[in-house]
Wavefront OBJ file of the C-alpha trace (Angstrom):
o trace
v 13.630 23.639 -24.042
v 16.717 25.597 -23.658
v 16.544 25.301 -19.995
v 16.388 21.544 -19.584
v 19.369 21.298 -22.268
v 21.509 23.713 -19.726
v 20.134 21.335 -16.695
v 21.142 18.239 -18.666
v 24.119 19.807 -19.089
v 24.886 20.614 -15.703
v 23.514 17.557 -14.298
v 27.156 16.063 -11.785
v 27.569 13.081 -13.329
v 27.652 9.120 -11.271
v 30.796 8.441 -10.083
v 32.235 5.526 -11.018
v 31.907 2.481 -8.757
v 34.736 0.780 -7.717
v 35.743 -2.999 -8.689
v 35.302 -3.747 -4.889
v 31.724 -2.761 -4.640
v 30.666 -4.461 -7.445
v 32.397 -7.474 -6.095
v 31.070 -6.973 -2.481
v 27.458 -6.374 -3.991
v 27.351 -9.458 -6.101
v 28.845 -11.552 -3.041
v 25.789 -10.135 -0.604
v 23.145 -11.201 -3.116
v 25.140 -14.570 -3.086
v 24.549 -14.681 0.766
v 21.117 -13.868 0.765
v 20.262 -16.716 -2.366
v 22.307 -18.974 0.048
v 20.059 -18.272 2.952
v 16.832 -18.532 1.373
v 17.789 -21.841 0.138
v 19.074 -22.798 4.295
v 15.896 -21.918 5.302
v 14.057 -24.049 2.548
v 16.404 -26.934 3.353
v 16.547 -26.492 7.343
v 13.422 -25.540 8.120
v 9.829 -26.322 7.589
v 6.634 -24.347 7.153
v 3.816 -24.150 8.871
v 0.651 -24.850 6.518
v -3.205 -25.437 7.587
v -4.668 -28.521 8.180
v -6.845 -28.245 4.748
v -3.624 -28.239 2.770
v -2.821 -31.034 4.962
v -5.656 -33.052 4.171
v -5.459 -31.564 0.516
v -2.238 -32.986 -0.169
v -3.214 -36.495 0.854
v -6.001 -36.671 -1.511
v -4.314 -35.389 -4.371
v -1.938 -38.755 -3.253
v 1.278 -35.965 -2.727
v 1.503 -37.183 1.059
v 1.737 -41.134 2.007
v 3.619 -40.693 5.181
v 3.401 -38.671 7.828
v 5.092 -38.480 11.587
v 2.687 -37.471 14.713
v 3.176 -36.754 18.284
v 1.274 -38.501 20.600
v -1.530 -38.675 21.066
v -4.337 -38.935 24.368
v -4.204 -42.024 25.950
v -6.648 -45.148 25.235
v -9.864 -44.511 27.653
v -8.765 -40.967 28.956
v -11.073 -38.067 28.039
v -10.255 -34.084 27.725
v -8.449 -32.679 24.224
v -4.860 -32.783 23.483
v -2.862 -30.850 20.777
v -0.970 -33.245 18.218
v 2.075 -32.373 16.086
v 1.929 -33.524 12.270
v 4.940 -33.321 10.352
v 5.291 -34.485 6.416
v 7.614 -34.049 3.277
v 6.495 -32.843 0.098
v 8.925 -32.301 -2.522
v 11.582 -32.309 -0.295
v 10.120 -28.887 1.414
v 9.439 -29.881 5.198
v 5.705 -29.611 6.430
v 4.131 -28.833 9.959
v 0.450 -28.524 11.384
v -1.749 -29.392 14.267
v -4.941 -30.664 15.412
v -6.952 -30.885 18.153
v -7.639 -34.389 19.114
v -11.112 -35.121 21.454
v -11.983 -37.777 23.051
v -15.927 -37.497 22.418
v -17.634 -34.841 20.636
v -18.675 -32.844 23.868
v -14.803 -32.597 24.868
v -14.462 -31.094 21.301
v -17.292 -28.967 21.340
v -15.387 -27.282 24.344
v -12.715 -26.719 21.908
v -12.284 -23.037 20.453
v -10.850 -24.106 17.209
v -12.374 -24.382 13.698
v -14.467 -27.607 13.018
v -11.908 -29.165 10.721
v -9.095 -28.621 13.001
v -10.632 -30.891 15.730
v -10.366 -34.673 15.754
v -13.274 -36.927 17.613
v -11.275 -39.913 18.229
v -8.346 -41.634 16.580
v -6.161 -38.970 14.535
v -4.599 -41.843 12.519
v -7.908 -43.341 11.370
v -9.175 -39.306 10.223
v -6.088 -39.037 8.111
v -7.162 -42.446 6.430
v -10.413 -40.993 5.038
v -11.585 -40.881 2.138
v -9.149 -44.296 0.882
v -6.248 -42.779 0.819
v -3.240 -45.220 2.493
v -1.458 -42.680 4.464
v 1.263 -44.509 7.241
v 2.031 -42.721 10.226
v 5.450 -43.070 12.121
v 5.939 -41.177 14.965
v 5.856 -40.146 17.801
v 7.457 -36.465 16.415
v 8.366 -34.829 19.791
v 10.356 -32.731 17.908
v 11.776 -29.756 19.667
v 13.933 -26.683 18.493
v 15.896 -25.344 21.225
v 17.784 -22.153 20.740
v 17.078 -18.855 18.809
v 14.337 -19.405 15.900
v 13.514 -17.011 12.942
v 11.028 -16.904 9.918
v 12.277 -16.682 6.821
v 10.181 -16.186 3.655
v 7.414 -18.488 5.935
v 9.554 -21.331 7.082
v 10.527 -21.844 10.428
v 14.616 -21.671 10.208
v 17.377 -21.807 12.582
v 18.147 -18.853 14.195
v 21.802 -18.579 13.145
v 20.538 -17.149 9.965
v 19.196 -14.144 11.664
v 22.770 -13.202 12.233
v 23.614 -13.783 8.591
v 20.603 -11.316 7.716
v 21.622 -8.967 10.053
v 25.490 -9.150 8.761
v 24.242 -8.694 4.969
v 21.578 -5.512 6.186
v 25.075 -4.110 8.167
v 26.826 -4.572 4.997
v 24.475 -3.311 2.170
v 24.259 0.159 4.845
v 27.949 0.205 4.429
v 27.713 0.467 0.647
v 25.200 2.774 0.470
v 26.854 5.386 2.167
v 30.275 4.417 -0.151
v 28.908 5.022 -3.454
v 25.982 7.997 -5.101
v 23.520 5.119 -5.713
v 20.798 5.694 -8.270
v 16.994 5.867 -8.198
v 17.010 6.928 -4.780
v 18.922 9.234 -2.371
v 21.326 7.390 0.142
v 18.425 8.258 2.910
v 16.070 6.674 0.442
v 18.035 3.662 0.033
v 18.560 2.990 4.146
v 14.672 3.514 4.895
v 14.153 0.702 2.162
v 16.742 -1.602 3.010
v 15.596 -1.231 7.450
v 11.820 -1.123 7.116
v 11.351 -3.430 4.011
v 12.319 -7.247 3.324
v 13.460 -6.723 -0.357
v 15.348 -3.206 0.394
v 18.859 -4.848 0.667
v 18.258 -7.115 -3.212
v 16.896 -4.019 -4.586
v 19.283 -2.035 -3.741
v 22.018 -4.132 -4.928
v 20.565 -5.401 -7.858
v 19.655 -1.784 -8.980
v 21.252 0.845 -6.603
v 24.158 1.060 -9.018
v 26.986 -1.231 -7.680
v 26.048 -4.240 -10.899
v 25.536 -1.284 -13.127
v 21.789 -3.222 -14.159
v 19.416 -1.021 -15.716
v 21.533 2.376 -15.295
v 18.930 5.426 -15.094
v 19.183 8.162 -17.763
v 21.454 11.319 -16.545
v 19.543 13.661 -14.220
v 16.476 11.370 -13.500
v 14.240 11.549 -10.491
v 15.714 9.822 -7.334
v 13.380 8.905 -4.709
v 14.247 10.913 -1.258
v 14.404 9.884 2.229
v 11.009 11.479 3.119
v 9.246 9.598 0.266
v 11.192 6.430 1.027
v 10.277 6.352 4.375
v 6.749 6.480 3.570
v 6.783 3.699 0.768
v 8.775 1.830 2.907
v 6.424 1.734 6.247
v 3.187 1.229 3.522
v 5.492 -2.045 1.928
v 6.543 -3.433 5.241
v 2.485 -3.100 6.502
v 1.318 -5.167 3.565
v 3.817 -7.858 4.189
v 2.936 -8.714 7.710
l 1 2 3 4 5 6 7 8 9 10 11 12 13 14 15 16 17 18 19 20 21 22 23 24 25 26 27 28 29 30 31 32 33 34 35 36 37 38 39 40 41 42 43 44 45 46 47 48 49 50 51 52 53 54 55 56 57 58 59 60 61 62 63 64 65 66 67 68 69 70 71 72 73 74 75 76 77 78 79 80 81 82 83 84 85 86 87 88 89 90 91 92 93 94 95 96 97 98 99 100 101 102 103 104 105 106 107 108 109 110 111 112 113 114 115 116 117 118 119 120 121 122 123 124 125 126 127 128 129 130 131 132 133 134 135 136 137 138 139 140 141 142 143 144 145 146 147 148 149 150 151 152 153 154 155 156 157 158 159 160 161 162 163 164 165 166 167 168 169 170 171 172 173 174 175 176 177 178 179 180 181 182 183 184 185 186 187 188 189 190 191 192 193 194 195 196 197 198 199 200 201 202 203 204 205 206 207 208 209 210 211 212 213 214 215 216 217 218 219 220 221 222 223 224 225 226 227 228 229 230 231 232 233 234
């Protein structure tokens, strides 16, 4: 007992953090809430024709845009584009479209991702009124990134990148809690929600602050947690 009341005691206390890096922490989480709602807004996410077809039987889709599709009389297998709108959140997929069912049996796709015939009159099953607009030869040209699953434009890659440079820059500023600054940089380069944590709870917006002389995580540690994180998430 007496020697954890003489460690307690000795434990260096947490330097103060300065008015500017509480300001520059709460304006990076700013950014990144900004970004994740750009790529909501400006992109669109790729989703599986079953939630397709899902969504226009619960009666959420009425309207979709397609690319083209084969030719009248022609035979082989062409790709087509569907794109829809659901709550405002832009949608992609694709099917396979046949021409007769041994064209489609050629194709290495699942069964309900293949089309024998008119793709129009296959969305129309089941009763559901679905109009489709189109063609959707849509094309992205330029840099392209993935951002919590949609498909954004790749100028927010740059952003990210600014906001990862910047959160580094912070850490080594500052004695941040819960983890050493070698903890805190293996987190915030190998993991997707490094840079939030570590401003939400690193220290600079004072949240949750850790009792004096508790366990920090270290950069050996970190650097393990972090490689096992950023393998789940892919």
């Amino acid at each position: 007992m007496e020697a954890e009341v003489a460690a307690a005691s000795t434990a260096k206390p947490t330097p103060p953090v300065g008015r500017w890096d509480r300001i520059a922490a709460w304006s990076l989480l700013a950014i990144l809430v900004v970004m994740l709602g750009a790529a909501v807004v400006l992109g669109e996410r790729a989703v599986t024709v079953s939630d397709l077809r899902a969504a226009i039987a619960a009666g959420d889709v009425t309207e979709v845009r397609m690319s083209e599709q084969l030719p009248e009389g022609s035979r082989g297998n062409a790709s087509v584009t569907i794109r829809w709108r659901d709550h405002g959140i832009a949608y992609v997929t694709d099917v396979t479209q046949a021409s007769s069912e041994r064209q489609a049996r050629k194709v290495r796709r699942p069964a309900d991702e293949v089309v024998v015939g008119d793709v129009s009159d296959w969305l129309r099953t089941n009763g559901r009124q679905v109009t489709v607009t189109g063609p959707t030869n849509q094309h992205y040209s330029g840099i392209r990134t993935t951002i919590v699953g949609f498909d954004a434009p790749g100028w927010l890659t740059f952003v990210g990148l600014g906001v990862v440079c910047a959160t580094l820059l912070l850490i080594g500023a500052i004695e941040p809690w819960r983890a050493t600054r070698w903890g805190w940089a293996w987190l915030v380069l190998l993991t997707p929600v490094g840079v939030p944590l570590f401003l939400l709870f690193g220290g600079l917006t004072g949240l949750l602050r850790p009792r004096p002389g508790a366990y920090r995580l270290t950069g050996g540690w970190a650097f393990l947690l972090a490689s096992a994180i950023g393998a789940g998430l892919r």
